[in-house]
KETORLUM-960501 format. One record per residue: residue in one letter; x negated, y, z of N, C-alpha, C in turn. Coordinates in steps of 0.02 Angstrom, whole numbers, plus 50000, padded with zeros to 5 digits. Each point is the difference from the previous one (the first is absolute). Layout:
REC  resn     nX     nY     nZ    caX    caY    caZ     cX     cY     cZ
REC     a      X      Y      Z      X      Y      Z      X      Y      Z
...
REM end
This chain:
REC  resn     nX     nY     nZ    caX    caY    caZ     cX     cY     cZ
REC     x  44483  54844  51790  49937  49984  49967  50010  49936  49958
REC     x  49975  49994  49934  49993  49953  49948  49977  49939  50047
REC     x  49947  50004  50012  49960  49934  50028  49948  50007  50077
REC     x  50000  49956  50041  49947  50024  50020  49942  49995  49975
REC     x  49975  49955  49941  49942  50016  49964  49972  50058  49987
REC     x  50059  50032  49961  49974  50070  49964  50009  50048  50047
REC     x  50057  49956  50064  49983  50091  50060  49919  49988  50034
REC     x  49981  49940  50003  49924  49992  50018  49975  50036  49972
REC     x  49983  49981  49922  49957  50045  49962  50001  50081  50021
REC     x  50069  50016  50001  49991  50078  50010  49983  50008  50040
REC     x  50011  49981  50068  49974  50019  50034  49938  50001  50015
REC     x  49954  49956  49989  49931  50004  49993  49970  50058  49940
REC     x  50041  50003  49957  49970  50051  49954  50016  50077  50054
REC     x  50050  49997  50026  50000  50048  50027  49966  50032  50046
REC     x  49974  49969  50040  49974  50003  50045  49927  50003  49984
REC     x  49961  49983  49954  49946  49996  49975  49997  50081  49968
REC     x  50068  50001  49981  49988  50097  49955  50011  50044  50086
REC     x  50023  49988  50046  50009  50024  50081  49933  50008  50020
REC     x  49942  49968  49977  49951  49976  50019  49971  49930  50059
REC     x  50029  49979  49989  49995  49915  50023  49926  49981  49992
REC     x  49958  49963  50002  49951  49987  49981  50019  49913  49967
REC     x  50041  49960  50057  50026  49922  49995  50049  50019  50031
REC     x  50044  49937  49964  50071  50004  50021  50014  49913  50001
REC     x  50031  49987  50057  50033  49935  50010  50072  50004  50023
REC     x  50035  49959  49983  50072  49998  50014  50006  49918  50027
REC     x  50056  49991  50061  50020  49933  50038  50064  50020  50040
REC     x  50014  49937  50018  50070  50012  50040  49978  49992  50073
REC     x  50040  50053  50029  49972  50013  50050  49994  49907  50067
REC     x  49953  50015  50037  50013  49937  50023  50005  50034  50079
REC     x  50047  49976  50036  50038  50031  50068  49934  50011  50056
REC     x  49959  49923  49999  49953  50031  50049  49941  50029  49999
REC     x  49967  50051  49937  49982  50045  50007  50031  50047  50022
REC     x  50061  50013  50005  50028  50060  50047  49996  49998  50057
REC     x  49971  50068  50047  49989  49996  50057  50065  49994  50057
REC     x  49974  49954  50070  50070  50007  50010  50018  50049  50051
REC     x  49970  50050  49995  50002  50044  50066  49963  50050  49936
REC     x  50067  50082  49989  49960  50026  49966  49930  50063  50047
REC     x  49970  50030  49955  49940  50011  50004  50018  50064  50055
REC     x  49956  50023  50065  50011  50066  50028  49998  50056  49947
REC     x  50014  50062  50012  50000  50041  49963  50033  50022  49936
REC     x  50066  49958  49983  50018  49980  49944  50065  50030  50004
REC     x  50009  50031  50073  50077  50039  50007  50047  49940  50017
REC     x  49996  49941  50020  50055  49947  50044  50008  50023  50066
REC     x  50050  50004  50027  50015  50025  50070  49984  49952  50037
REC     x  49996  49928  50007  49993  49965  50039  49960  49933  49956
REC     x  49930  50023  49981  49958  49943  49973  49980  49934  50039
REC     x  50029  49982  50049  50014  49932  50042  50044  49954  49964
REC     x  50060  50031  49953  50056  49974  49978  49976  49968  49938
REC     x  49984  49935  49978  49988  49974  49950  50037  50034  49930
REC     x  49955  49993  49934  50014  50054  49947  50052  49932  49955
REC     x  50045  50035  49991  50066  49966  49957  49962  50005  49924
REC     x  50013  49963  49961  49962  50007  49934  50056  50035  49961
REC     x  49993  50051  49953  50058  50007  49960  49999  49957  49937
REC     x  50065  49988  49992  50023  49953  49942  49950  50008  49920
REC     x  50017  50092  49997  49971  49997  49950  49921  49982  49969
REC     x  49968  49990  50082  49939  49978  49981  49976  49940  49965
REC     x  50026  49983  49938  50008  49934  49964  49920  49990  49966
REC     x  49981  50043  49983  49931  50004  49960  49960  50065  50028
REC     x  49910  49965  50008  49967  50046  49989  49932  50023  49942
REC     x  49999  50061  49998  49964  50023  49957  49922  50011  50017
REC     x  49964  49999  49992  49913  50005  50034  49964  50046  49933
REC     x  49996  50064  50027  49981  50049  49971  49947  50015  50053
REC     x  49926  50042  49940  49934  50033  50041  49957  50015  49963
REC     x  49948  50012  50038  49938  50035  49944  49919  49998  50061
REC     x  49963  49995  49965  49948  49988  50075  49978  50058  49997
REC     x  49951  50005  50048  49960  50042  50033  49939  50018  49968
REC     x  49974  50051  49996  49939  50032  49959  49946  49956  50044
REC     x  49964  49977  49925  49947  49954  50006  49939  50016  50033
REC     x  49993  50059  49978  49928  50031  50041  50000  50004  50093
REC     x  50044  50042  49999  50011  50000  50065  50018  49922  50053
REC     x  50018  49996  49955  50028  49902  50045  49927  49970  50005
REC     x  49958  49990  49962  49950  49954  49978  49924  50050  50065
REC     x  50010  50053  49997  49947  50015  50024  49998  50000  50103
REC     x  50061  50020  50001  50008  50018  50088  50045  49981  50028
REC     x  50021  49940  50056  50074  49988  50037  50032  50088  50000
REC     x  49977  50045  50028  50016  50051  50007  50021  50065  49964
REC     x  49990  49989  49940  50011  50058  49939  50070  49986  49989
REC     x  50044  50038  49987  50064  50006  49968  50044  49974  50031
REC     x  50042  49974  49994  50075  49968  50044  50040  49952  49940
REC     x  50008  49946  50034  50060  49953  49949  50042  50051  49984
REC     x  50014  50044  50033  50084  50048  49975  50004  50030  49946
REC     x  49928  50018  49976  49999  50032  49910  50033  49942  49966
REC     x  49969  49948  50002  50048  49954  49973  50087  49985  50005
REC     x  50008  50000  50050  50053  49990  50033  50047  50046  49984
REC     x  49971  50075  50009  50042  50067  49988  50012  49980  49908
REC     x  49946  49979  49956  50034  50006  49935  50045  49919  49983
REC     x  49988  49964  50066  50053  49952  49968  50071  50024  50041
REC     x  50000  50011  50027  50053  50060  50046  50040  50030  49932
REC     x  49975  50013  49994  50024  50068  49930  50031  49951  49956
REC     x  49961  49954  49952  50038  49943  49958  50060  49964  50024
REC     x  49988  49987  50067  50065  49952  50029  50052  50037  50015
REC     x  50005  50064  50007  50046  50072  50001  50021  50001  49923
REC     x  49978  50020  49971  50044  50008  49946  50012  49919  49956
REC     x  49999  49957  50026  50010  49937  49953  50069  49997  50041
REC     x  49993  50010  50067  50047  49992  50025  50053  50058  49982
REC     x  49992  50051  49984  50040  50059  49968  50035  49971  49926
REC     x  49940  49979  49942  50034  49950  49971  50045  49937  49989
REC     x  49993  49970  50058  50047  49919  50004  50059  50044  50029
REC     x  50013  50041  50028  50065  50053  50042  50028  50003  49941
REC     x  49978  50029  49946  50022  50063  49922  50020  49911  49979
REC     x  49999  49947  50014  50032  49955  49947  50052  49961  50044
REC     x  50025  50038  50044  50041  49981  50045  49981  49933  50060
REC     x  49944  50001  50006  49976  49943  50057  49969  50024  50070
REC     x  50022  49974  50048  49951  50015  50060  49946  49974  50007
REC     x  49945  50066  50033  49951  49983  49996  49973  50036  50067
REC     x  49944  49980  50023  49952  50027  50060  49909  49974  49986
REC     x  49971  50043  50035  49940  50018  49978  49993  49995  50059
REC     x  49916  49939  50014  49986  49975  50068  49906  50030  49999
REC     x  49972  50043  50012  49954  50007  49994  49950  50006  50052
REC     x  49937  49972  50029  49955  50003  50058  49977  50072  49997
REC     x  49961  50043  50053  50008  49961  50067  50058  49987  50031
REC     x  50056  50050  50023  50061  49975  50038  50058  50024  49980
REC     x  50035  49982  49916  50038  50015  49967  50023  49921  49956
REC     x  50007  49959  50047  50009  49925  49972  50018  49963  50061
REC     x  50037  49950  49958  50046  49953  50085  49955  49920  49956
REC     x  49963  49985  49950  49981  49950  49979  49942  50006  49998
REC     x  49957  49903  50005  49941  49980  50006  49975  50015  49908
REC     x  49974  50022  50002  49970  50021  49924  49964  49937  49971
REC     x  49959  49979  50030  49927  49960  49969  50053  49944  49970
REC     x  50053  49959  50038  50026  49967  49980  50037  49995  49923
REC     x  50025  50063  50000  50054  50021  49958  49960  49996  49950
REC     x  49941  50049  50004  49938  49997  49930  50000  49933  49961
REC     x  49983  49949  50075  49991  49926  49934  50048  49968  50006
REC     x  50072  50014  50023  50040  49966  49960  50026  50038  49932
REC     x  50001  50058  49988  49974  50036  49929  49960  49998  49964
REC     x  49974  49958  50006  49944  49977  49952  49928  50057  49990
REC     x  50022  50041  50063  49917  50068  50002  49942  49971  50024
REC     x  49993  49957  50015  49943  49941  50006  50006  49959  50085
REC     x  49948  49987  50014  49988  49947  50080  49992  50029  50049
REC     x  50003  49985  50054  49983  50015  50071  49933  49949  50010
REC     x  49956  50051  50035  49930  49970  49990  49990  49996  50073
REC     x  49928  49995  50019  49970  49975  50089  50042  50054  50029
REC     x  49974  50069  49969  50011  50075  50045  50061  50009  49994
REC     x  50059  49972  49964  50051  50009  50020  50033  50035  49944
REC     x  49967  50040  49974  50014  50040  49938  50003  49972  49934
REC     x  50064  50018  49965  50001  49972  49925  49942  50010  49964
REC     x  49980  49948  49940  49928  50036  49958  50041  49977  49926
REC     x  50009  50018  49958  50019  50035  49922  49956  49984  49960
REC     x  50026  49956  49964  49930  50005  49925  49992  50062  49991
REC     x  50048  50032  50008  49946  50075  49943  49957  50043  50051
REC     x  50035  50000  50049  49975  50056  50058  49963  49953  50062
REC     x  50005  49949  50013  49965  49973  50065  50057  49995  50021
REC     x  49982  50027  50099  50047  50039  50025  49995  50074  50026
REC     x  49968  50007  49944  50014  50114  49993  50052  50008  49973
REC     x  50065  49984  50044  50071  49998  49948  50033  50026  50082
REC     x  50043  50051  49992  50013  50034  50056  50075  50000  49973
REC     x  50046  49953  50018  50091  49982  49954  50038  50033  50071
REC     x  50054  50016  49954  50068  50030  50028  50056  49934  49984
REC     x  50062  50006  50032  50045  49953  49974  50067  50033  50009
REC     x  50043  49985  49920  50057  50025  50023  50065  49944  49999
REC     x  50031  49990  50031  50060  49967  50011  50054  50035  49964
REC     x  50042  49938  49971  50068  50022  49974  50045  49928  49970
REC     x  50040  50026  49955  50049  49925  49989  49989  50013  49944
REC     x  49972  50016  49932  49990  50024  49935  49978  49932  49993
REC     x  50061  49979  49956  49969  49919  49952  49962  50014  49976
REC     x  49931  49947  50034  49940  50004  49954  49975  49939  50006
REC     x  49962  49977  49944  49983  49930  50011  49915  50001  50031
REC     x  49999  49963  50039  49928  49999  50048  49954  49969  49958
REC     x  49933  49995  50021  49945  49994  49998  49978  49942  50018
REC     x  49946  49979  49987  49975  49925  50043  49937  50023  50034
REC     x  49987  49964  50069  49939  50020  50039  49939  49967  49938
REC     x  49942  50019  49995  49952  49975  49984  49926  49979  50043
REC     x  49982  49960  49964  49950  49955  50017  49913  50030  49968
REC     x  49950  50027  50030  49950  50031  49951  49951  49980  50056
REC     x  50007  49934  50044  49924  49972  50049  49989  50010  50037
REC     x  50031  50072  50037  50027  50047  50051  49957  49943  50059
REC     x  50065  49945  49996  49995  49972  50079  49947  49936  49988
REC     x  49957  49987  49946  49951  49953  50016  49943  50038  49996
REC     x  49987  50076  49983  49934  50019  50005  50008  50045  50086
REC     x  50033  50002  50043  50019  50040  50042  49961  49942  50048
REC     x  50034  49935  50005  49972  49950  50029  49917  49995  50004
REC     x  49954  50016  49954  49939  50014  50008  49962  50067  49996
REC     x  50043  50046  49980  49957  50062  49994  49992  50033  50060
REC     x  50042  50015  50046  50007  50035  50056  49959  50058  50010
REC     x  50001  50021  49949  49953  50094  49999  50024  50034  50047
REC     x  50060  50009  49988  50055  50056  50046  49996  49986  50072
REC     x  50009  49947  50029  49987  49963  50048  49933  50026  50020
REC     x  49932  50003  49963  49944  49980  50032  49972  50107  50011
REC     x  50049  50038  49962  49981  50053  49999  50050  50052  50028
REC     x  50053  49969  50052  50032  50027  50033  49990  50032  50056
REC     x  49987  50046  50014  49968  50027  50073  50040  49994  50056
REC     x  50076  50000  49988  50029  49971  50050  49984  49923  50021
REC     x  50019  49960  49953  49994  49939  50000  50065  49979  50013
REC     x  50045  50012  49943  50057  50010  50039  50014  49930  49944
REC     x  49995  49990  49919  49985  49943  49951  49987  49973  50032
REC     x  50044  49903  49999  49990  49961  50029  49945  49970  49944
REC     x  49954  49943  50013  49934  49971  49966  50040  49920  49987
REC     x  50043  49979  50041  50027  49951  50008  50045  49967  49929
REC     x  50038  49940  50016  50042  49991  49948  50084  50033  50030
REC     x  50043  50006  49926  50075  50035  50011  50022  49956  50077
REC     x  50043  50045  50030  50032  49975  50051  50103  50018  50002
REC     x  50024  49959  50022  50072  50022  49995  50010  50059  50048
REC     x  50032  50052  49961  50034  50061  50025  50066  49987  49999
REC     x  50055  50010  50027  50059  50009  49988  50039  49958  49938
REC     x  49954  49934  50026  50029  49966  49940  49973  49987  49950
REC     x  49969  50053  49959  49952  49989  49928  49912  50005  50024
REC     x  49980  49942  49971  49911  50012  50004  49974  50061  49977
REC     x  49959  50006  50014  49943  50065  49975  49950  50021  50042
REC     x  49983  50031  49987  49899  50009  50047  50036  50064  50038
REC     x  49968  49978  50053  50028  50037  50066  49948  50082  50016
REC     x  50056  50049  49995  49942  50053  50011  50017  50026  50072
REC     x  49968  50022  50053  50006  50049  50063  50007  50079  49968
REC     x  50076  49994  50037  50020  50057  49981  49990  50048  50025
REC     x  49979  49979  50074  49975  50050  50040  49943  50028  49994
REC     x  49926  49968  49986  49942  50006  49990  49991  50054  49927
REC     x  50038  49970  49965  50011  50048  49912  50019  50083  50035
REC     x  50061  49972  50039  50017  50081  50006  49979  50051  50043
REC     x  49959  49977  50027  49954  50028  50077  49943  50030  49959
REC     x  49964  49948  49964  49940  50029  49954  50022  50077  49941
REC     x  50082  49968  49960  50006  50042  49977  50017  50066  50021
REC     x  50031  50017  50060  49985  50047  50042  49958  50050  50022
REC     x  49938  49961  50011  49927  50020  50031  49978  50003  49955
REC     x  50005  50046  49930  49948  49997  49957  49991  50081  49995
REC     x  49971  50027  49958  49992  50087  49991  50053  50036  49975
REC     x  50020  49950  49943  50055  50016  49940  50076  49989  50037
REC     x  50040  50039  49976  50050  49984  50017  50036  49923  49954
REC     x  50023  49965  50023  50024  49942  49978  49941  49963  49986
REC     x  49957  49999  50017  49908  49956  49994  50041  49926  49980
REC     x  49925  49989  49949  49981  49932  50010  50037  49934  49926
REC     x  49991  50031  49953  50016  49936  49944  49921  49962  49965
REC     x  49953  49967  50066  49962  49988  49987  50010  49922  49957
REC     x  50065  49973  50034  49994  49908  49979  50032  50012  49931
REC     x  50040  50065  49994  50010  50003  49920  49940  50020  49948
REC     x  49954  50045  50026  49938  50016  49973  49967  49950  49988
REC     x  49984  49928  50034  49945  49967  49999  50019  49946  49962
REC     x  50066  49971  49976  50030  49956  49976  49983  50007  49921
REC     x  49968  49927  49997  49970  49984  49932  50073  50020  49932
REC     x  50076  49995  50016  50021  50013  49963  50013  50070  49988
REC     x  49974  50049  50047  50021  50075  50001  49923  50020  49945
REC     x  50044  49992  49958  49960  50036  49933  50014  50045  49945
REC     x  49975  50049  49979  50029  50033  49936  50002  49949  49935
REC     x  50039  49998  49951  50018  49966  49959  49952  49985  49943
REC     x  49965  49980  50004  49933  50015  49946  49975  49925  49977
REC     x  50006  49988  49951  49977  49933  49981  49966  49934  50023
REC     x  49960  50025  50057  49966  49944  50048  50040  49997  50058
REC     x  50042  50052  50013  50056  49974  50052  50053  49951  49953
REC     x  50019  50016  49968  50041  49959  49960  49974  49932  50007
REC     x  49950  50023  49966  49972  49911  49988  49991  49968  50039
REC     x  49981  50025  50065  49991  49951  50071  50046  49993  50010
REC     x  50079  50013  50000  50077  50016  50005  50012  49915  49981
REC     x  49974  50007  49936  50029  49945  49963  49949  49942  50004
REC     x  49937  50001  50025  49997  49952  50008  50000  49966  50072
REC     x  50001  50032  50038  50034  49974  50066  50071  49966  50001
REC     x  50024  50040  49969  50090  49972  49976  49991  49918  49977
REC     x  49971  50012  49966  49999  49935  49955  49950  49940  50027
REC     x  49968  50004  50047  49952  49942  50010  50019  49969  50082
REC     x  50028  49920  49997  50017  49975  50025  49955  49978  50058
REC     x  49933  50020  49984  49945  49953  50045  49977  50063  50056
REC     x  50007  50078  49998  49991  50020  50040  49923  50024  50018
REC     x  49975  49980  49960  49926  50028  49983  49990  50058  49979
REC     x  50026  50027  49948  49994  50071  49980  50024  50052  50061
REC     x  50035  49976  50052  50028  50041  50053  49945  50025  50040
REC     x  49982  49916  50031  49920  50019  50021  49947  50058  49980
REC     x  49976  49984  49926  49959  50036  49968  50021  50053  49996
REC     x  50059  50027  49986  50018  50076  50013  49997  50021  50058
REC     x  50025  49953  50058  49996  50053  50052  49925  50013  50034
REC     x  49955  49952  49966  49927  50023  50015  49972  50056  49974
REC     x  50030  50001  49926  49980  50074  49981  50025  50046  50000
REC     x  50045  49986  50041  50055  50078  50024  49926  50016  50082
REC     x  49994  49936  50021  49956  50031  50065  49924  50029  49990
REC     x  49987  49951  49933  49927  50046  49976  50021  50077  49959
REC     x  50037  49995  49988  49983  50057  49946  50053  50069  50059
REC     x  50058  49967  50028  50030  50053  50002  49987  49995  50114
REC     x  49928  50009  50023  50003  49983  50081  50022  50077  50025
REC     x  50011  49956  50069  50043  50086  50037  49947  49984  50073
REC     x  50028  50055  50021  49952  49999  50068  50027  49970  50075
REC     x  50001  49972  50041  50010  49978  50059  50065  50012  50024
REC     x  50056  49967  50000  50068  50031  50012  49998  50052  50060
REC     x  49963  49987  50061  50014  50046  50055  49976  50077  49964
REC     x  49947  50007  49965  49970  50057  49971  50070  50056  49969
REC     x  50051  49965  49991  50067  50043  49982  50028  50022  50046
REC     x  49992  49993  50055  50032  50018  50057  49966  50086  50015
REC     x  50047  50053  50019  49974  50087  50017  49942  49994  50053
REC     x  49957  50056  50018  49920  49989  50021  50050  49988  50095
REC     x  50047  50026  49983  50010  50010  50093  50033  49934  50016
REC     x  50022  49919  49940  50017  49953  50015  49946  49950  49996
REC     x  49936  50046  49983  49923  49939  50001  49983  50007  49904
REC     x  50046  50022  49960  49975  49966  49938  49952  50082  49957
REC     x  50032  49997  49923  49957  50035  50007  50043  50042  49913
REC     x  50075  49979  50023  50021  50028  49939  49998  49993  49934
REC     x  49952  49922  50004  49973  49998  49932  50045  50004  49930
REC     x  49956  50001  49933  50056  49975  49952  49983  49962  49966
REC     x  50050  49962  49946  49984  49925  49988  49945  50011  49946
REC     x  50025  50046  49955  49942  50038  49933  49997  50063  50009
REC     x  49967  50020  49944  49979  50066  49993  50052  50038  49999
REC     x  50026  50050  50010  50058  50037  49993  49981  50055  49931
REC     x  50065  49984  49958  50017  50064  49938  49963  50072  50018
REC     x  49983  50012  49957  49966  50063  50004  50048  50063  50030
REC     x  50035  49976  49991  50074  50081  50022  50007  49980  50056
REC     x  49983  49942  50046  50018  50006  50082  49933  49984  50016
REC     x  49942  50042  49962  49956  50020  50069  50012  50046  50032
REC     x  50006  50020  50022  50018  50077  50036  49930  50031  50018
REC     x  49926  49985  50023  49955  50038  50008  49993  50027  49940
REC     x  50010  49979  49921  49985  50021  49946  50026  50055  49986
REC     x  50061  50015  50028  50051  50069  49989  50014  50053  50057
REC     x  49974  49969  50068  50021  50059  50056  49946  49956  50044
REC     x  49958  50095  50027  49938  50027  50057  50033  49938  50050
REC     x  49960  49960  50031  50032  49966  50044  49948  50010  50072
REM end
């Protein structure tokens, strides 16, 4: 390859014609890799700490989010995996491509087709921040951004993490937090994990709830309720930018008041199925194509 500049470029062009939605590129950093790989992954003896391979020099952060309607109206409608299955698909053949130019490559994709911490990888690729709930949020997409990652040694020149207010409007907004039915979002300030700060989520509480829901894979409510999970439309923009830009932290405030007037949800326990006390609720109105009394004798 000429450069890694211009193998960057291609590759982002490529992957964008793959269908990518965002693409970030970084060098891989060792301790996002897990050190014990994942059950189910075909290791004969997953006790045995995972050897990193060499060629994992760089990674790639390829994805595409999740259909808006369905996310926005019910924890319970649809599954992260539509997403997932079409970033599945992109990180398959990009990785089919970096092979055809003589480089190794591997494709790490959730639920249990990946030996790496994702959220991390996102913002050191510059795909945006890690917020209260734990989840990256994206100028363009929030965090309705559902990324794959592929590993390989293909000189490419990385990316820089970015900065868009992420972690000073998180500090006062605590939506996600306050509309979690687990309660699994800590309300608190970042605490040290393994070394690096960040807002502490119960992993257990997240995944117990997400469990017990109707839907199979239930429950992207703290992505639903998050002031940055927006369609791209000019007043998202503009609140984008001016949150970005204002040092005093006021406009954070005022938005997240009118995220609670304009956009309220109902009682977190009320999400919980009728036989766990709640009542199934949903956050909005649901799309006209998943009523179901509208189309079948019920």
């Amino acid at each position: 390859m000429k450069s890694p500049e211009l193998t960057a470029e291609l590759i982002k062009k490529i992957a964008h014609e793959l269908g990518s939605t965002l693409v970030g590129i970084t060098r891989l950093n060792p301790d996002w890799v897990y050190l014990h790989p994942l059950t189910r992954r075909g290791f004969e003896n997953v006790d045995e700490p995972l050897e990193v391979p060499k060629h994992w020099e760089y990674a790639i952060v390829v994805g595409t989010p999740m259909s808006w309607d369905p996310l926005y109206a019910n924890p319970n409608y649809g599954t992260s995996m539509d997403a997932y299955a079409r970033s599945r698909i992109v990180a398959a053949r990009l990785v089919a491509f970096i092979k055809k130019l003589g480089y190794a490559a591997r494709p790490h994709i959730p639920g249990n087709s990946y030996d790496l911490m994702v959220p991390p990888i996102c913002v050191d690729a510059g795909i945006g921040e890690q917020g209260r709930h734990s989840v990256v949020i994206t100028p363009e997409l929030g965090c309705n951004f559902r990324p794959a990652v592929v590993t390989t040694n293909l000189p490419v020149k990385p990316d820089k993490p970015i900065d868009i207010g992420v972690q000073d409007f998180c500090k006062h907004c605590k939506i996600c937090a306050e509309n979690c039915p687990a309660g699994a979002i800590a309300t608190g300030e970042k605490v040290e994990v393994r070394g690096y700060r960040r807002y502490h989520l119960n992993a257990a509480k997240c995944n117990n709830f997400w469990n017990s829901t109707l839907g199979s894979m239930g429950c992207r409510l703290c992505i639903a309720v998050c002031p940055y999970t927006r369609k791209a439309n000019w007043l998202h923009k503009t609140a984008l930018k001016v949150t970005t830009n204002d040092p005093t932290g006021l406009s954070d405030r005022v938005l997240t008041g009118l995220q609670d007037s304009l956009y309220p949800g109902p009682d977190p326990q009320s999400y919980y199925i009728p036989s766990l006390g709640g009542e199934n609720a949903s956050y909005r109105e649901p799309p006209w194509w998943l009523k179901t009394e509208d189309f079948v004798d019920m």
